[in-house]
C-alpha positions in Angstrom: -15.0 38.7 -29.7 -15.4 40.3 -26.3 -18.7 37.9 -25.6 -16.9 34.6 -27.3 -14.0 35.2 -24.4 -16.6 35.4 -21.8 -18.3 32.4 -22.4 -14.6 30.7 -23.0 -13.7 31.7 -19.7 -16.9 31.0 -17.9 -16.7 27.2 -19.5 -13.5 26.5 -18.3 -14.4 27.9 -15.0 -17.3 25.8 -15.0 -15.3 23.0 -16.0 -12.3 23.1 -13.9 -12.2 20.4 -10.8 -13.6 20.9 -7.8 -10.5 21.0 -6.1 -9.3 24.2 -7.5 -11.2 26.5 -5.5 -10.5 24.5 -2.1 -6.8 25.1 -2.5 -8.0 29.0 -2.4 -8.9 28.2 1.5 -8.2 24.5 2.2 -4.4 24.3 4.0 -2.3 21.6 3.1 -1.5 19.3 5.8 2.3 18.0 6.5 2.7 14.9 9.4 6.6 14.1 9.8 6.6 10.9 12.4 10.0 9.9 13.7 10.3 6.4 14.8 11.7 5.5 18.6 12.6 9.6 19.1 12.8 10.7 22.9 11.5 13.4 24.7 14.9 14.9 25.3 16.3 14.0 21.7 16.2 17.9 20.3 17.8 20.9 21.1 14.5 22.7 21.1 13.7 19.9 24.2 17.0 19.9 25.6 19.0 17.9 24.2 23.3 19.6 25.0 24.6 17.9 22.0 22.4 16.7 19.2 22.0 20.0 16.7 18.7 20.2 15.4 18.9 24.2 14.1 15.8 23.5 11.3 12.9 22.0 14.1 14.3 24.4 17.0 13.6 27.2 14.3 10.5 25.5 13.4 9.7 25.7 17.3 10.5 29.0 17.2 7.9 30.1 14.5 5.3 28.1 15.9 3.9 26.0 18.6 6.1 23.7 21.1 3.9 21.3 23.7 5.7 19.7 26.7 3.1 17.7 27.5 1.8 15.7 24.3 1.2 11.7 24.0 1.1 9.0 21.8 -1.8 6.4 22.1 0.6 3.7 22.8 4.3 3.2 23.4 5.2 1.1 20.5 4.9 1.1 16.6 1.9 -0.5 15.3 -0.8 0.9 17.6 0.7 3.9 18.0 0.6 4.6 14.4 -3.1 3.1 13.7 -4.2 5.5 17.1 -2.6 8.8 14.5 -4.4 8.4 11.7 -7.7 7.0 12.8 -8.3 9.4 16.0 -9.3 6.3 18.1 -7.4 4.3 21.0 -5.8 0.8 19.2 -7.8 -1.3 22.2 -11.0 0.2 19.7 -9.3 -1.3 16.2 -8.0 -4.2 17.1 -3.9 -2.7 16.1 -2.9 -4.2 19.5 -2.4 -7.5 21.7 -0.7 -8.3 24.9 1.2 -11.4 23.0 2.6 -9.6 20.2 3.2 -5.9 20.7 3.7 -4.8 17.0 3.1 -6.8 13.9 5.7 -8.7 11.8 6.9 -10.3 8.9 4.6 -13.3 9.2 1.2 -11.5 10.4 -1.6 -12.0 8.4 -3.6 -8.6 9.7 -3.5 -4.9 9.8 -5.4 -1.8 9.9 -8.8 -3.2 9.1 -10.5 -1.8 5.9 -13.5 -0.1 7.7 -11.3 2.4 10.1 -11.8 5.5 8.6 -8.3 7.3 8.6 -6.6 11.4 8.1 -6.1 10.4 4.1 -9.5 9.2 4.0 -11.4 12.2 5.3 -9.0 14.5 3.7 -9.2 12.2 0.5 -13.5 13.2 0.4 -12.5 16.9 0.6 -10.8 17.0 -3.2 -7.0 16.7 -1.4 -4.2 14.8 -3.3 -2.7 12.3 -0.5 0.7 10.5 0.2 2.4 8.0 2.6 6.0 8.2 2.3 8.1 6.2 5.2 7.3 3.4 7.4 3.8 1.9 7.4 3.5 -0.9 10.0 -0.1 -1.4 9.7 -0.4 -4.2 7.7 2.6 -5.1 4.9 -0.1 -7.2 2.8 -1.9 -6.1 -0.3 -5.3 -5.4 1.6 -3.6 -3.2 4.2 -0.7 -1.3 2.2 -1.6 3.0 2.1 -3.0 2.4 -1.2 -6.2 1.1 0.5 -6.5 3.5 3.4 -6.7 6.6 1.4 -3.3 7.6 0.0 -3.0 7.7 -3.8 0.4 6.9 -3.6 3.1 5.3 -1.0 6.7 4.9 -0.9 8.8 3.4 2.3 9.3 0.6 4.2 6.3 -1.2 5.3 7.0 -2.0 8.8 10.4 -1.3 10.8 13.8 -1.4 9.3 15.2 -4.1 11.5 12.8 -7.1 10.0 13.6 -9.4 7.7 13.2 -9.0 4.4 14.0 -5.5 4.5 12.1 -4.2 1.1 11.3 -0.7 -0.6 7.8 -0.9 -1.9 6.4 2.0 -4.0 2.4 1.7 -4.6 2.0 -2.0 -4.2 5.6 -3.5 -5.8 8.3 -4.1 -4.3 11.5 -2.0 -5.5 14.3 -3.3 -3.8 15.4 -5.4 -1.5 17.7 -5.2 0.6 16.7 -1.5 1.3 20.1 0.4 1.3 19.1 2.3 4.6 22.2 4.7 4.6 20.2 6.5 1.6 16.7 6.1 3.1 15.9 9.7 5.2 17.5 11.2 1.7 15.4 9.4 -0.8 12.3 10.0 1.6 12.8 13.6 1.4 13.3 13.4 -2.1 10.1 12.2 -2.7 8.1 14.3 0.2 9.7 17.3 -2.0 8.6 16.0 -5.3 5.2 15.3 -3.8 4.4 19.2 -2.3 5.7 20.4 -6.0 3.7 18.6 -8.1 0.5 19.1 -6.0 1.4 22.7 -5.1 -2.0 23.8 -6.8 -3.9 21.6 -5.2 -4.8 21.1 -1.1 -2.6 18.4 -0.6 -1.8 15.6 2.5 1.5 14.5 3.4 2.3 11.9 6.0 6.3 11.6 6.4 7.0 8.7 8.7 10.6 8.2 8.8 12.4 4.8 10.1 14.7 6.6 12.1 15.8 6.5 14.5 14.3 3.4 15.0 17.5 0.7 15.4 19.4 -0.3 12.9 21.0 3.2 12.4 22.0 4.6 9.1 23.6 7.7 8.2 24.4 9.0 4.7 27.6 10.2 4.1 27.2 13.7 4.6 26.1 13.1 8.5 27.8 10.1 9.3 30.9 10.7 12.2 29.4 14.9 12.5 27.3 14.8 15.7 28.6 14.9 19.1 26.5 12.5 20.7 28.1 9.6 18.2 25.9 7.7 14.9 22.3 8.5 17.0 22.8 11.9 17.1 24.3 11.9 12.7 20.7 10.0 12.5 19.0 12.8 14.2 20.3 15.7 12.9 20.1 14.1 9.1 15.9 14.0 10.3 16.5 17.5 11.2 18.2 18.4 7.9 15.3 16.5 6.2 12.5 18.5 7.9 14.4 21.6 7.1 14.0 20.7 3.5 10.5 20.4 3.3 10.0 23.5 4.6 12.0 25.5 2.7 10.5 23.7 0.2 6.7 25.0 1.1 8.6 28.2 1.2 10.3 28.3 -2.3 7.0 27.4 -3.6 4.4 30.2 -1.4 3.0 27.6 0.0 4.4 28.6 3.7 1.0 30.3 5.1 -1.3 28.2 3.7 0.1 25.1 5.5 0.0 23.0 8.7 3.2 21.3 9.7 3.2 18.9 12.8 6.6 16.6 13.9 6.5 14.4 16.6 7.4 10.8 17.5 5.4 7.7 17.7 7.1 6.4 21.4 9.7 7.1 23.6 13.2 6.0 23.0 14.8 2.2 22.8 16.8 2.8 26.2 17.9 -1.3 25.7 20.0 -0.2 22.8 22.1 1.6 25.1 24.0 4.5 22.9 22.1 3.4 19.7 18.8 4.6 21.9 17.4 8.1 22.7 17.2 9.8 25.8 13.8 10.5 27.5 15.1 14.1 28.8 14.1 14.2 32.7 11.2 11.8 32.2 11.2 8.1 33.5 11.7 5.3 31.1 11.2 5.0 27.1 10.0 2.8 24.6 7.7 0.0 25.1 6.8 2.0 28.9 3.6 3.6 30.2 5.8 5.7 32.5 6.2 9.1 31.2 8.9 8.9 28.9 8.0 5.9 26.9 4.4 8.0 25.9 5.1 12.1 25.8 6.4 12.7 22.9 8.2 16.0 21.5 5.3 17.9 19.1 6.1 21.1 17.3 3.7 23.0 15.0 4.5 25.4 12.3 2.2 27.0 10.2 3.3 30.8 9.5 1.1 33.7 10.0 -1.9 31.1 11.6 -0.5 29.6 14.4 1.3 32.3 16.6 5.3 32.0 16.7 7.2 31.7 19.7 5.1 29.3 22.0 5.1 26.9 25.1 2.4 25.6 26.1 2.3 22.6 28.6 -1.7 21.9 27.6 -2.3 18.2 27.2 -2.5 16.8 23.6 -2.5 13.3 22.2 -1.9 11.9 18.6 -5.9 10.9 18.4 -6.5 14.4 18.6 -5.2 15.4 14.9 -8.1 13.5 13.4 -10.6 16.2 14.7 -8.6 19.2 14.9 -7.3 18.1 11.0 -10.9 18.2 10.2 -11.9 21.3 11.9 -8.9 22.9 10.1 -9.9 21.6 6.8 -13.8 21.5 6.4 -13.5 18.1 6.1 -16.3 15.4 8.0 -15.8 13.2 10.9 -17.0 10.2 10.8 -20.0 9.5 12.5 -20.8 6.3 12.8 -18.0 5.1 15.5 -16.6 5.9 18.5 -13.6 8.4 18.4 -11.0 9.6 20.8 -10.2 12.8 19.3 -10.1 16.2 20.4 -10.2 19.3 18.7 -6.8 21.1 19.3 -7.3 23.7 17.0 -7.9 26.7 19.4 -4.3 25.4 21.3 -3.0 25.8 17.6 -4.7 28.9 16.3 -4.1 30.8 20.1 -7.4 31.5 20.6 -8.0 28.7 23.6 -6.8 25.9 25.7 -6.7 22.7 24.9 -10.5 20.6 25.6 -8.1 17.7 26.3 -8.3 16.9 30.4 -7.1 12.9 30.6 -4.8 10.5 28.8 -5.0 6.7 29.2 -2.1 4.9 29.2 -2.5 1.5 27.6 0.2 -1.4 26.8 -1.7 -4.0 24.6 -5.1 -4.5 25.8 -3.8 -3.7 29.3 -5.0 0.3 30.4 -1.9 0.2 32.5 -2.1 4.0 34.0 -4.6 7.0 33.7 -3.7 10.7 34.1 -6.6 13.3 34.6 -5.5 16.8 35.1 -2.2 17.1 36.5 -2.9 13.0 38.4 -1.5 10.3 36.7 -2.1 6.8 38.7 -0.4 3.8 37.5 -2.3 0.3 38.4 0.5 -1.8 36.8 4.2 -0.7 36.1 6.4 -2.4 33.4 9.5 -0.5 33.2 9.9 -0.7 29.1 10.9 -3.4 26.2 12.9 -6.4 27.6 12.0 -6.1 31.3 9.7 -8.1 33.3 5.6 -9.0 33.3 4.2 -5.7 35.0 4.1 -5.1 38.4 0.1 -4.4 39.6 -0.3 -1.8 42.1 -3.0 -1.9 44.8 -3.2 1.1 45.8 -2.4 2.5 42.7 0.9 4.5 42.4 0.1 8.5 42.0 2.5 11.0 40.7 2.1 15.0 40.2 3.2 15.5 36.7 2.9 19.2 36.8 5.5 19.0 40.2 7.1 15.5 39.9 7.2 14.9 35.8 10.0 12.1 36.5 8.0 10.7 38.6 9.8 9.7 41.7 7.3 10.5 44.2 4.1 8.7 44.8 1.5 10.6 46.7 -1.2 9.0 46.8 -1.7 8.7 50.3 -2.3 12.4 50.5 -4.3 12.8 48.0 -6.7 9.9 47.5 -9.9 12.2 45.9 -7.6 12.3 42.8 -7.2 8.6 43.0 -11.0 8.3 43.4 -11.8 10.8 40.3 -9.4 8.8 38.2 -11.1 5.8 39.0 -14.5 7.2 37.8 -12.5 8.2 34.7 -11.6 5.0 33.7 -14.7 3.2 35.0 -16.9 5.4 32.2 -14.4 5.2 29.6 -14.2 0.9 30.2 -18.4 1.2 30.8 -18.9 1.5 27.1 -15.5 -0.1 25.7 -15.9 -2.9 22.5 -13.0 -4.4 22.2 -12.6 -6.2 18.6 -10.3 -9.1 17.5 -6.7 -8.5 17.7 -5.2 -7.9 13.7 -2.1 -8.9 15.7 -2.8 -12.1 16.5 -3.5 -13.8 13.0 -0.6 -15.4 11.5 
């Protein structure tokens, strides 16, 4: 009997999937992506009146940057820049005649960009997009076909017309009812981590909010201070709070990453229905500061030390490689990335490798920063404003002194303009610039 058991038990270990013994050492991996959030939105950032106890107690057990960036300052090719690790002016998610894409584009995230769900997907982990896609609303673009095995949200932003639900590749209903969406999204991202908590698993939470229109349910609408923007926020703060009480209830705490951030700076034309950039200049739609530096907290108990600032430079692209380092999983090879790997910022063990950031607008590489020197060649104050300003000299700006920027210093210090220069002259020196997936309609 004793030998029958053994050989039971070494069949079904034999036999079980390879995934089993990753979730042993693999961490899960949790992205929650605000839409249009500013800089100075949180409490843990600032913010006097919006309550946000859940991510400031998420800050508080982990890692907050102050100086983190998007790729881009609007939607589309901000989101395409997260999840492939490479600038949108290298994948064709961007176009200086139609910033985002919409209801009647014909493109989107083109099939060979290799994405997070992708990579992760290779390593054995179950995946899911639940939110706001905006890389491409047709069949050959939707989640389904970049890696997730399942999606449910919105798939591009909630002010376009039709406004539809779509779960895997159907549409569920339409008109969305928006004041139940953040709700219904957490409902889901709980239901996900429970039925793949003994498996590694990916889940990428981008929200809608609080991207204009706003909705509130009915437990946050009229509770914040700061008026419906701030019932949005704090109902995105209640929402991450549940999903990590949920990786608590089920011990998955310390054996996963958790990262929230935003995908641009705030919509400062929708006056009160907008977000506030904190101290920085400008929002959404911007290459000044607060249109691209983004609020990033990450959580991941007993791995990532609790309790830290750290104003080392980071940028969305980077999660690609520092996911992949974290994970086991492979970078791809065959392509040119703009990824990082953050993980010894993370872990505590180093500094950020990160030195630069390039500010693009479109096709347009508007500004470039390179240590604590950002110089702007053109200027477009944000989203409704003017055709940019060009700047010769360029403007320079201190961010570690000046991080409003309000005082241009470049004639004092023109070797930084000259280093900045060479920057961007190698990084435009081997630059392949694809079709716009914007432009076809």
């Amino acid at each position: 009997m004793t030998r029958l058991l053994l050989v039971a038990c070494s069949l079904l270990m034999m036999a079980a999937p390879a995934w089993a013994d990753q979730a042993k050492r693999s961490p899960n991996v949790v992205i929650i992506f605000a839409d249009d959030l500013g800089y100075g939105d949180l409490g843990c950032y600032g913010h006097p009146t919006i309550r946000t106890p859940n991510l400031d107690q998420m800050a508080a057990e982990g890692l907050r940057l102050t100086q983190f960036y998007v790729a881009e300052c609007v939607c589309t090719p901000s989101r395409a820049a997260l999840l492939t690790g490479r600038l949108p002016i290298r994948n064709g998610m961007c176009s200086d005649t139609r910033r985002v894409l919409f209801t009647d584009s014909l493109g989107g995230l083109p099939a060979e960009e290799v994405t997070i769900a992708e990579v992760l997907k290779e390593r054995g982990y179950a995946t899911a997009c639940i939110g706001k896609w905006h890389l491409g609303h047709l069949p050959p673009f939707l989640p389904t076909t970049q890696g997730f095995d399942s999606y449910f949200g919105i798939p591009y932003s909630n002010d376009m017309k039709p406004t539809y639900l779509v779960r895997g590749e159907e549409k569920v209903e339409e008109p969305v009812v928006q004041t139940t969406l953040t709700a219904r999204y957490t409902d889901e991202a709980v239901k996900f981590i429970r039925d793949n908590r003994q498996r590694p698993f990916f889940l990428y939470l981008p929200h809608n909010f609080p991207h204009t229109p706003l909705f509130a349910s009915e437990k946050f609408k009229g509770t914040s201070r700061r008026g419906l923007y701030g019932d949005v926020v704090e109902e995105l703060d209640w929402s991450v709070g549940r999903v990590l009480d949920t990786l608590r209830e089920e011990k998955l705490a310390e054996n996963t990453l958790v990262i929230f951030t935003s995908d641009n700076g705030p919509w400062l034309i929708r006056d009160q229905n907008g977000g506030s950039a904190g101290l920085l200049r400008a929002g959404k739609g911007s290459t000044w500061e607060g249109g691209m530096r983004e609020p990033m907290i990450a959580w991941w108990p007993g791995t990532i030390p609790a309790g830290r600032v750290s104003a080392e430079l980071g940028c969305t692209t980077d999660l690609l490689t520092t996911i992949c380092t974290l994970t086991g999983a492979s970078l791809p090879k065959d392509r040119m990335l703009d990824s990082l790997d953050l993980s010894p910022l993370l872990l505590g063990t180093g500094d950020s490798p990160r030195e630069s950031i390039l500010y693009y607008r479109g096709r347009q590489l508007m500004a470039a920063r390179l240590g604590p020197w950002k110089a702007h060649f053109k200027t477009q104050d944000g989203y409704g404003q003017p055709k940019w300003e060009e700047h010769d000299p360029p403007l320079l700006y201190n961010l570690e002194h000046d991080p409003s920027e309000k005082y241009d210093v470049a004639k004092a210090h023109p070797e930084a303009l000259s280093d900045i220069r060479r920057l961007v002259a190698e990084h435009e020196a081997g630059l392949e610039v694809p079709p716009s997936q914007l432009e076809i309609r």
